[in-house]
N, C-alpha and C positions, 0 to 999 in steps of 0.2 A: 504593586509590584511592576518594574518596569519590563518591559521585553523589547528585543530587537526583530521585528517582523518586515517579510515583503507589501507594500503598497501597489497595489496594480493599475497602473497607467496606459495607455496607448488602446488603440482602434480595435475592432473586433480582428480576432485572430494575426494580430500582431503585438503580440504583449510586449511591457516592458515594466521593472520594478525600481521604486523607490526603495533603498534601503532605510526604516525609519524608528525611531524611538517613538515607544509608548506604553500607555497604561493598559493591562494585560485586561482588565474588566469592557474597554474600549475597545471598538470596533476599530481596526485600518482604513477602514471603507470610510469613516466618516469624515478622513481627513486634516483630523483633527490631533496630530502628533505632535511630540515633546520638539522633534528635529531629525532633519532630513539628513542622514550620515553618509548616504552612496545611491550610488545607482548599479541598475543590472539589468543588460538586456538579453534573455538565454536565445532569443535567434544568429542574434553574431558573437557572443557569448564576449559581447563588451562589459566591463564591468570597471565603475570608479567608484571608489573608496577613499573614505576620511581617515585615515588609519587613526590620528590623534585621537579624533573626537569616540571615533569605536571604542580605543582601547577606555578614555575617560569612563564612556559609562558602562563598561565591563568593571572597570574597575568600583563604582559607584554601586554595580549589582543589578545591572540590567541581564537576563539570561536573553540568548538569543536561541528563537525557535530553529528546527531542525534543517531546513532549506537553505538556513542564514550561517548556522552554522559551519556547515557544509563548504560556504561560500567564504566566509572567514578560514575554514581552514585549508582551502586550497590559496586561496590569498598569503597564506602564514601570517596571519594574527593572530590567531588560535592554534594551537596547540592539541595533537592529538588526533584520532581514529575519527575520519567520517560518521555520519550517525546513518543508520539504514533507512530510507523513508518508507521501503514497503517492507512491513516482517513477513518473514517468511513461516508456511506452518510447517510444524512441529514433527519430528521424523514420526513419534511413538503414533500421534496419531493419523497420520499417511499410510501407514502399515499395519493400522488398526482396520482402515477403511477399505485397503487390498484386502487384505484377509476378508472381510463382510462381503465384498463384492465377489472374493470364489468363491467363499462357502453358498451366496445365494446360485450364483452359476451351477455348480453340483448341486443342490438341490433343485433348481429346475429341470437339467438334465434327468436326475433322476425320475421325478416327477412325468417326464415327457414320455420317460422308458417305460415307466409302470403304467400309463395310461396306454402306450400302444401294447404291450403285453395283455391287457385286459380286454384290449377292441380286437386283440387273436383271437384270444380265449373266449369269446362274446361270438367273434364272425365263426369259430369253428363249432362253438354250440348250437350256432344255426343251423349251417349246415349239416348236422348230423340231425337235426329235427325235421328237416325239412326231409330227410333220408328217408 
């Protein structure tokens, strides 16, 4: 299966990507791609593109992962809704975990309350014994 993935080039903390064809079992890192389709650099957010050669092996059935995507479709060679890179969680369980997080709050409050009600009722048994 082929895929369209970012290749990472340039110095530490100055990235820049090849845009490249390759075989999805195959690392990017090794170098070792089908062909170099574009380039992308997100610090000056230069970016060149083959448009022919992308669309060829789109058309051929290469899927392009989510970054590339992204990049193709603010380019308009792709078609369609950005893809989200980070999901976001889930409302049911955000409001599963507010809820666990008051009910432990009142239960500690309560806890706090009843143990000081006890060290009254403790400190005033003393002092009647001590009476």
């Amino acid at each position: 299966m082929l895929v369209i993935r970012l290749f990472r080039t340039g110095k530490k903390n100055q990235p820049s990507f090849k845009i490249v064809i390759v075989e999805k079992k195959r690392a990017a890192k090794s170098g070792n791609f089908i062909e170099e389709v574009g380039f992308y650099n997100p610090l000056t957010e230069e970016k060149i593109l083959n448009k022919e050669r992308i669309k060829y092996w789109l058309s051929v059935g290469a899927k392009p992962l989510a970054s590339v995507a992204n990049i193709l479709i603010s380019e308009k060679i792709l078609e369609g809704k950005k893809i989200p890179k980070h999901k976001k969680a889930k409302e049911k369980k955000v409001e599963k975990k507010e809820e666990k997080t008051e009910e432990k709050k009142e239960e500690k409050t309560e806890k706090k309350s009843d143990e000081k009600k006890e060290e009254k009722k403790e400190g005033i048994d003393k002092k009647n014994l001590k009476e």
